[in-house]
C-alpha positions in Angstrom: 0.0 0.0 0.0 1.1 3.2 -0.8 1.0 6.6 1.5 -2.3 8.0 2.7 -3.9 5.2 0.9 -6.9 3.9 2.6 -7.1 1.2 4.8 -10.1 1.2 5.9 -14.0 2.5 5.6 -16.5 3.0 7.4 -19.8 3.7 5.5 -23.5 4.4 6.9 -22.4 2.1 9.4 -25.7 1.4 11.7 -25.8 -0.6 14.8 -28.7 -1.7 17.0 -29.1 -3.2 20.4 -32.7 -4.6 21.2 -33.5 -4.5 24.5 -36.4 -4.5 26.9 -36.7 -1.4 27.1 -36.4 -0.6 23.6 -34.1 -0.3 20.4 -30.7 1.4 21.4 -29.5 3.1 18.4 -26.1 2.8 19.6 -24.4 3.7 15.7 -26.7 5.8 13.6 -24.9 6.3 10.1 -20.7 6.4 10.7 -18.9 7.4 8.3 -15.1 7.4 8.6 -11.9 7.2 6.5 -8.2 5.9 7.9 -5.6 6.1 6.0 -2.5 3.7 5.6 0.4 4.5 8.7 -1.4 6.9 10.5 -2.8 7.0 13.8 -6.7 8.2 14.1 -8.0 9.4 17.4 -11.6 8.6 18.2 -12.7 11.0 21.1 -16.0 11.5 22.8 -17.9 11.0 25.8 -18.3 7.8 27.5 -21.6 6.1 25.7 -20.9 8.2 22.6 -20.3 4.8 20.3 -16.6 4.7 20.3 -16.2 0.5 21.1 -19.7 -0.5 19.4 -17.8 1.5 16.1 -14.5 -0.8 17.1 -16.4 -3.9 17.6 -18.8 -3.4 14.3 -15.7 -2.9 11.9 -14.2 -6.2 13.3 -17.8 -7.6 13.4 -18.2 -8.7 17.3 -21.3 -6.4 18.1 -22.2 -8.8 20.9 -26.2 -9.7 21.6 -28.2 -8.4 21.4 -26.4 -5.9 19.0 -26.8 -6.0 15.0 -25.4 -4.1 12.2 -28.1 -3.3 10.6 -26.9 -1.3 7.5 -24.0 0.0 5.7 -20.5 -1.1 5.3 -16.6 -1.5 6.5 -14.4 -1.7 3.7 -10.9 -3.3 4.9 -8.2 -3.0 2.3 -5.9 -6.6 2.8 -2.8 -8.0 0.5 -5.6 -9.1 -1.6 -7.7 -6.1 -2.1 -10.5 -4.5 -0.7 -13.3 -6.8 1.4 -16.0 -5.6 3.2 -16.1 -7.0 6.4 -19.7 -6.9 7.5 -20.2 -8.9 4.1 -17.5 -11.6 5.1 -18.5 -15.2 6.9 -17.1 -16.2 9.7 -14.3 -18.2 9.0 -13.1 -15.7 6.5 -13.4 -13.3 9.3 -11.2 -15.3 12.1 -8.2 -15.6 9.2 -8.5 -11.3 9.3 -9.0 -11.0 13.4 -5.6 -11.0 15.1 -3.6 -10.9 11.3 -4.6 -8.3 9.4 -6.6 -6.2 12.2 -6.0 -6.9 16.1 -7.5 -5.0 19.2 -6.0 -4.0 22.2 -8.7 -4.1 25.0 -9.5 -1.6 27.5 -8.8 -4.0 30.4 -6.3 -6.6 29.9 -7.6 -8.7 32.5 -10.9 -9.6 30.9 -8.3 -10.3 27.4 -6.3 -12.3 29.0 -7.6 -15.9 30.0 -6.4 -16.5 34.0 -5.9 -20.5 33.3 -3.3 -20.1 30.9 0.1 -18.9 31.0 1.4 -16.3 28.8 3.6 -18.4 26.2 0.5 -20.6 25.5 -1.7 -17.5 24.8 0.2 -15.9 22.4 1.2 -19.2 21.0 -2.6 -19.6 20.2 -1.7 -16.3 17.7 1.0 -18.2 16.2 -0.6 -21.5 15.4 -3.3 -19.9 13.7 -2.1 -17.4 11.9 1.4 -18.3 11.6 1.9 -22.2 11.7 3.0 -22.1 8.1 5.8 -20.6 8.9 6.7 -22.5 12.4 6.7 -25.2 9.8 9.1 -24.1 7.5 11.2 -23.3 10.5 10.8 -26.4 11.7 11.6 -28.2 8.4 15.1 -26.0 8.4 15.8 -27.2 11.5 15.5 -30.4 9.9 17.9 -29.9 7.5 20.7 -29.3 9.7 20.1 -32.8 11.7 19.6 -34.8 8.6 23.5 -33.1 7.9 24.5 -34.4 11.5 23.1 -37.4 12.3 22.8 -39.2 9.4 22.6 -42.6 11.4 18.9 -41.1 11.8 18.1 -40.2 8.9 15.0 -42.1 7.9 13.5 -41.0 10.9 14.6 -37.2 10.0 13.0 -37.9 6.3 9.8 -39.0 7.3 9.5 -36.1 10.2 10.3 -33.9 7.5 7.7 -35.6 5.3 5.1 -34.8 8.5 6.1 -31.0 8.4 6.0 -30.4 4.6 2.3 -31.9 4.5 1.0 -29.8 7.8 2.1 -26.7 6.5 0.2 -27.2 3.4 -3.3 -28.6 5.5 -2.1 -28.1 9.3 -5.9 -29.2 10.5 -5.7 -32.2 8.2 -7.5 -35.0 10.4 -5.1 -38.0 9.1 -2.2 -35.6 10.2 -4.1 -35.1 13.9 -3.7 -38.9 14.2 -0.5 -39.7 13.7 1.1 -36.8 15.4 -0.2 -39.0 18.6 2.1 -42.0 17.2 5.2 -41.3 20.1 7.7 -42.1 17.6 6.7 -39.6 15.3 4.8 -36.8 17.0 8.3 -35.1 17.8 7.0 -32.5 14.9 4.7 -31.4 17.3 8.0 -30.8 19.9 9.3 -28.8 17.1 7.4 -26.6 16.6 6.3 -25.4 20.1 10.1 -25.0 20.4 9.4 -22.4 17.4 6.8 -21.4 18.6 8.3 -20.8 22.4 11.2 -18.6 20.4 8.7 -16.4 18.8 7.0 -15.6 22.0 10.2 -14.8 23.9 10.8 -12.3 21.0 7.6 -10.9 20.8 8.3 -10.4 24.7 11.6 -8.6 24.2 9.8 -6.3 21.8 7.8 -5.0 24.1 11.1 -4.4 26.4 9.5 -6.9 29.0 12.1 -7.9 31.7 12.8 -11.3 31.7 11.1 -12.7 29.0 11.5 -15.9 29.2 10.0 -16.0 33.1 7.1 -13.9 32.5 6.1 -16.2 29.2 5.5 -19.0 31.9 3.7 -16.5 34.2 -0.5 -16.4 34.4 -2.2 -13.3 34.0 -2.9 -13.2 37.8 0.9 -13.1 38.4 1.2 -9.6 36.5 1.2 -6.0 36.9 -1.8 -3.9 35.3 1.2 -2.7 33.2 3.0 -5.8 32.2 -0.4 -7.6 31.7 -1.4 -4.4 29.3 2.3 -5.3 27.7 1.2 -8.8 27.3 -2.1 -7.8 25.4 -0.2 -5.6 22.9 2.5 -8.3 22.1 -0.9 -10.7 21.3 -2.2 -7.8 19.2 0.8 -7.4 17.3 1.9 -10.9 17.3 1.3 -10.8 13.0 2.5 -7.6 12.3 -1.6 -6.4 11.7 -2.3 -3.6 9.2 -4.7 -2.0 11.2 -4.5 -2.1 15.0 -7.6 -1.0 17.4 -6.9 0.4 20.8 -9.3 0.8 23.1 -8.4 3.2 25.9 -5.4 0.7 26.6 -4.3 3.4 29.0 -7.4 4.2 31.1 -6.9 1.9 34.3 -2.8 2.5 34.4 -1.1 4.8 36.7 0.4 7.5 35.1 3.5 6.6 34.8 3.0 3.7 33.1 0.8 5.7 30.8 3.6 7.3 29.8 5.4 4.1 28.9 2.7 2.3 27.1 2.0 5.3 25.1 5.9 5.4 24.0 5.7 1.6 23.3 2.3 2.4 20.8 4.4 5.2 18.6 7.8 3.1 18.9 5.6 -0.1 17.7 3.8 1.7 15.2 7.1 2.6 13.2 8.2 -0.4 13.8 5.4 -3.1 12.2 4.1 -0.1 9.9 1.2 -0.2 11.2 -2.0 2.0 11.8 -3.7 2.9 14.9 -7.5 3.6 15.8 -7.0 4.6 19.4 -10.3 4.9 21.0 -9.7 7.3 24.2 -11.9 10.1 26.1 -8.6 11.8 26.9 -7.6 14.7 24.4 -4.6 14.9 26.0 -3.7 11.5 24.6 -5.0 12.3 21.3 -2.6 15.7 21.0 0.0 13.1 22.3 -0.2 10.6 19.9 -2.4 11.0 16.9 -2.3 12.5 13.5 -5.9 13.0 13.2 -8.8 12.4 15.2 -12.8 11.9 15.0 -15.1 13.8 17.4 -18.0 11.2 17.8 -21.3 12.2 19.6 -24.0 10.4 21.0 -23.6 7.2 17.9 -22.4 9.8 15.1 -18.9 11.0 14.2 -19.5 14.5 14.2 -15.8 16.6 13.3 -13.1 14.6 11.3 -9.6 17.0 11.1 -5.9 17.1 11.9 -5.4 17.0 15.6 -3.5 20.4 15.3 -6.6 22.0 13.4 -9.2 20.1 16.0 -7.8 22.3 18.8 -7.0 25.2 17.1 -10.0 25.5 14.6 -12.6 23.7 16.1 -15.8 24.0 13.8 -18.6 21.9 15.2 -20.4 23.2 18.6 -19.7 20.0 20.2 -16.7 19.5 19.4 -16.1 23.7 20.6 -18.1 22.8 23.4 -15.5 19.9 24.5 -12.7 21.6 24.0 -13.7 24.6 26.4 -14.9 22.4 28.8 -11.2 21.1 29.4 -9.4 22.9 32.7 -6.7 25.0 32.1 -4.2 26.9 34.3 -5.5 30.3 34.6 -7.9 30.0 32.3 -12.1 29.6 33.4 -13.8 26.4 31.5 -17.8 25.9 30.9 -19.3 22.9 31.5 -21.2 21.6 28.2 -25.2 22.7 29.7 -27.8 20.1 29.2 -27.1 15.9 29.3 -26.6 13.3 26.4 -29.6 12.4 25.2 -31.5 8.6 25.4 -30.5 6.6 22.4 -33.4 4.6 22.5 -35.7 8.1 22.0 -33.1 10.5 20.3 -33.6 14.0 19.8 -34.9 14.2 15.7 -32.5 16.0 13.5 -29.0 17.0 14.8 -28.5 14.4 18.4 -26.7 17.7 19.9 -29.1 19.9 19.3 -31.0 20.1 22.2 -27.6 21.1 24.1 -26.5 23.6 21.2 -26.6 27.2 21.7 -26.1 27.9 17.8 -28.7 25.7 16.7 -31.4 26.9 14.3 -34.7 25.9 12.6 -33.4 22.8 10.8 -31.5 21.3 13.2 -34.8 20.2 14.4 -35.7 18.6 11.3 -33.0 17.1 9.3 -30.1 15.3 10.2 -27.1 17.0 8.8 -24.3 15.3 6.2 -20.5 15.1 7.1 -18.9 17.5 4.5 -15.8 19.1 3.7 -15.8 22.5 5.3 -12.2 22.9 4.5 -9.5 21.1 3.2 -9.4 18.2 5.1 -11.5 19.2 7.6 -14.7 17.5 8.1 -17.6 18.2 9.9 -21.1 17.4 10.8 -23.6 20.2 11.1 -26.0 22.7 9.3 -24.3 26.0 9.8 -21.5 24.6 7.5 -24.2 23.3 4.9 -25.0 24.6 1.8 -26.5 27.7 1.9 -25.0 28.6 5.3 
């Protein structure tokens, strides 16, 4: 992919939760554009729509959630899929290789009955056995140059790993993996796999790797657990990486470090970044760009440095001013977010606007261009305005 090619979009996207109390209209048209290598920001209050948006584009609205309309386009090394389109087994072969998610708390991510090496070995043997194979079957090479006294038995294990890696779930292949003589293959390759872990470990500048990999989650910080999650996330290089408020429950300090670790990684595995966070500080941090999202729609799409200092939608102004500064007053935004499962006709912010007029009431506006590159939601920018 080329620079400021898009990676990803979101179109119309709708989502619905049906409850007893009524249909939630959690998502209520999204539309949204990343490009290729950059980091997008998507800010807003909590209930705004910012995890049901990163959950709908990897297709895991839970129950009883549905996407009920539009589209997520997903460019892969293949082209362009839509991924609300896709079924579910094409859909596990994208999760965790070509998009991964880092969850808000790593705790619920992270399953307490397994150690660390053989969670992210999961990663590895689905996405990446093919090549644990072929690492394996290298490996082979060099004993079948040693010991040649063995080498029928080095042939035929060889035989073993040049027909998994071409069908690794082929059933006849389960079976005689459980022959003791020859399921050494199997030895192999979690010794392949074992290496890749440590690495991945190291990556994420983890003391003592190769102890924590045979630590459970229970046995870890909040940071080194958050540590863990990432190294799962980016266990296959992903194109597109979702982070949800990985920060939010960490001590500052540590904050400070994971944030680091996200730019230093980013460079590192080309990769982009939706990071889903309530903090603008954050955003200003780390992102390029970022997404002002209100109450299920993005409202304000711009350059991070233009959000702050041209802000153009009356959320969006409204947020912004509401942030505490030394020597400087701040307003609290008047009024409270409205019900999704009755929202407000027309413009959701409208009845907390104070430059709202007649047709805000009425019709819903369109996300346009206002200015170059700057996008926003809201009548006073339409045509005509």
């Amino acid at each position: 992919m080329t620079k400021n090619q898009e990676i990803l979009e979101l179109q119309d996207l709708i989502v619905n939760f049906y409850t007893y109390e009524g249909k939630v209209e959690a998502l209520d048209g999204v539309n949204l554009k990343m490009r290729e290598g950059e980091t997008l920001g998507l800010v807003g209050e909590t209930g705004c729509g910012k995890s049901v948006t990163s959950l709908a584009t990897l297709v895991l609205v839970p129950a009883p959630g549905k996407i009920e309309g539009g589209n997520a386009r997903f460019r892969t090394n293949h082209g362009i899929v839509d991924l609300t389109k896709q079924n579910d087994a094409t859909l596990r072969g994208i999760r965790g290789k070509d998009i991964a998610m880092i969850f808000q708390d790593p705790r619920s991510a992270l399953n307490p009955v397994y150690t660390v090496e053989n969670q992210l070995a999961e990663v590895f043997m689905h996405h990446r056995l093919h090549e644990m194979c072929q690492r394996s079957l290298d490996e082979i090479e060099k004993d079948l140059k040693k010991k040649s006294s063995k080498a029928f038995f080095y042939r035929m294990e060889k035989n073993f790993y040049q027909k998994m890696s071409k069908n690794p779930k082929a059933f006849s292949l389960r079976i005689v993996s459980r022959i003791p003589i020859v399921n050494r293959y199997q030895r192999r390759i979690k010794k392949e796999i074992r290496k890749e872990v440590v690495k991945t470990l190291k990556t994420l500048k983890i003391p003592d790797p190769e102890r924590v990999a045979d630590m459970y989650p229970h046995e870890l910080s909040g940071g080194m657990a958050q540590r863990v999650v990432i190294a799962m996330a980016l266990g296959c290089s992903p194109g597109l990486l979702i982070a949800d408020e990985p920060t939010t429950n960490l001590d500052v300090t540590i904050q400070a470090q994971i944030l680091e670790q996200v730019r230093e990684l980013k460079d590192k595995f080309e990769s982009s970044i939706l990071y889903i966070t309530h903090d603008l500080g954050v955003v200003a941090e780390v992102c390029d760009r970022v997404a002002v999202m209100y109450a299920g729609n993005v409202v304000e799409i711009a350059e991070v440095e233009e959000i702050f200092k041209h802000p153009l939608h009356p959320y969006t102004q409204a947020l912004l001013g509401s942030i505490p500064r030394p020597g400087k007053g701040f307003a609290p935004i008047e009024g409270e977010v409205p019900s999704l499962i009755a929202p407000p006709p027309g413009c959701r912010f409208n009845p907390r606007c104070q430059k709202g007029i007649e047709i805000c009431n009425q019709q819903k506006p369109k996300l346009i261009e206002a200015d170059k590159d700057h996008f926003v939601m809201c009548h006073l920018y339409g045509e005509g305005s």
